[in-house]
Phi, psi and omega in degrees: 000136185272149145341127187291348181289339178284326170320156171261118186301320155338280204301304195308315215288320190250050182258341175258050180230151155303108156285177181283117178295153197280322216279345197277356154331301231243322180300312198311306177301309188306281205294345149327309209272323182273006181269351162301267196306355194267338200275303187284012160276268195340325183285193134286028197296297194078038129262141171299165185277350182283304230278339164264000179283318177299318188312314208286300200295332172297320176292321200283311151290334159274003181277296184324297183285347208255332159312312205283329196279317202281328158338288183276328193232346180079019243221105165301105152312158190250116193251325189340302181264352165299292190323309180313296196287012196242320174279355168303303234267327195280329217214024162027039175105064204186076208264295189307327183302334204247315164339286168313281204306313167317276183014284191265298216267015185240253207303320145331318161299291187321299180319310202250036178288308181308319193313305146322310158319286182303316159336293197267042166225315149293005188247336174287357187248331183101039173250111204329134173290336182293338187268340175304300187274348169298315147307320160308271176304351161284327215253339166299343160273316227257311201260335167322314199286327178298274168337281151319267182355264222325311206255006154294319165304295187300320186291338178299281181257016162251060182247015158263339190301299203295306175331325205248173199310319182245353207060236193199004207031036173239310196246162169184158215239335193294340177277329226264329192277356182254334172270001178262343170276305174312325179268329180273005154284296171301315170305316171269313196252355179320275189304331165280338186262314222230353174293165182280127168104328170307164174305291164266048154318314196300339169246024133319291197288330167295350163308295163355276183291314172310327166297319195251359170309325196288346207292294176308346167243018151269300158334277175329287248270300186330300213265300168227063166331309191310316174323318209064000160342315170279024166261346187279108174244112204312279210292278184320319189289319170269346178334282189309335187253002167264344167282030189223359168282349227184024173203165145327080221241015176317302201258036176304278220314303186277033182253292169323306188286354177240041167226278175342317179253015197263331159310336180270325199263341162294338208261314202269314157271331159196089181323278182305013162278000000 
């Protein structure tokens, strides 16, 4: 049990609030899961109840690790081409199954990333939890609906604009034709490109090796607490350094170097924020 001084002063404030009940958590979980499985039967998905019952359980594990990361550092993991290539791999030559699957074991994670993110933004203003999430559903029916209307109109009357090549620079087509390339690469093409011994073995295996990195400095830490081993954080740390093969990267250096003292000097001088 933590110390009330150990506590999130926030959480103490907002403990004399009603929270949201655990069991209406769990119907919210129950009727996803069957408007999941009833939408992709109904659908032309071709995916199986094993390969999104996997989607599912994937998603449900990257909210944990990928919350707790975004939570403490603030730092979104990028879940979007794991997924893809791990339903490529699952799913063979099979493009709409790797569509469903990313879908669900990705962009479900992501959702119920925000989701938290609002929680804990409402739990930072001091707001009852139940009117956060009573709002969260209202405004999630509300923008679902909004949506359709929205992307039924444009697909009515812009669909030669989205079709050609550049759009028009109001409408484009261009995100919807890259997620359908990214899936027919990853759908088709996985197992010739990304199996071990493949061309772009190499990020197979950084899957691989990225699972069991953080392990040897949770083991230090064990062994020698005084060290901060458990201050080294793996997944933020290549997050940030995979974005430097590909961007501008001149002001990486003072970036680093105004983010190291403006952290040394709040930590260090003013302790209480």
């Amino acid at each position: 049990m933590k110390s009330p001084e150990e506590i999130d002063p926030h959480r103490v404030v907002c403990q004399k609030y009603r929270d949201f009940p655990i069991w209406g958590f769990a119907v919210m979980v129950i009727v996803s899961f069957a408007l999941t499985f009833g939408m992709s039967s109904a659908s032309p998905s071709g995916i199986s109840f094993v390969g999104l019952l996997v989607a599912l359980i994937l998603s449900f594990l990257m909210t944990l690790a990928g919350g707790f990361i975004s939570a403490v550092t603030g730092f979104q993991v990028r879940l979007t081409s794991g997924i893809q290539m791990l339903g490529g791999l699952m799913f063979p030559g099979r493009v709409f199954q790797n569509i469903w699957f990313t879908a669900y074991g990705a962009g479900s994670a992501m959702q119920a990333m925000s989701i938290l993110r609002d929680l804990k933004f409402g739990q930072y203003v001091h707001l009852p939890q139940y009117i956060v999430v009573y709002s969260q559903l209202i405004g999630g029916g509300v923008g679902a609906l909004a949506t359709v209307i929205v992307m039924k109109a444009i697909l009515k009357n812009e669909r030669d604009v989205l079709i050609s090549a550049h759009g028009n620079g109001v409408f484009s087509g261009a995100e919807t034709a890259a997620s359908q390339a990214r899936a027919i690469s990853w759908g088709i093409f996985s197992r010739r490109l990304f199996l071990f011994g493949q061309k772009y073995s190499a990020v197979s295996w950084g899957m691989v090796v990225g699972i069991f990195l953080p392990i040897p400095f949770f083991v230090a830490h064990r062994f020698w607490p005084r060290y901060k081993f458990n201050l080294f954080n793996v997944p933020l740390l290549l997050g940030i350094t995979t974005g430097l093969y590909n961007l501008a990267s001149a002001g990486e250096p003072m970036r680093i170097i105004i983010g190291l003292m403006s952290q040394f000097w709040a930590r260090k001088y003013r302790t209480r924020w």
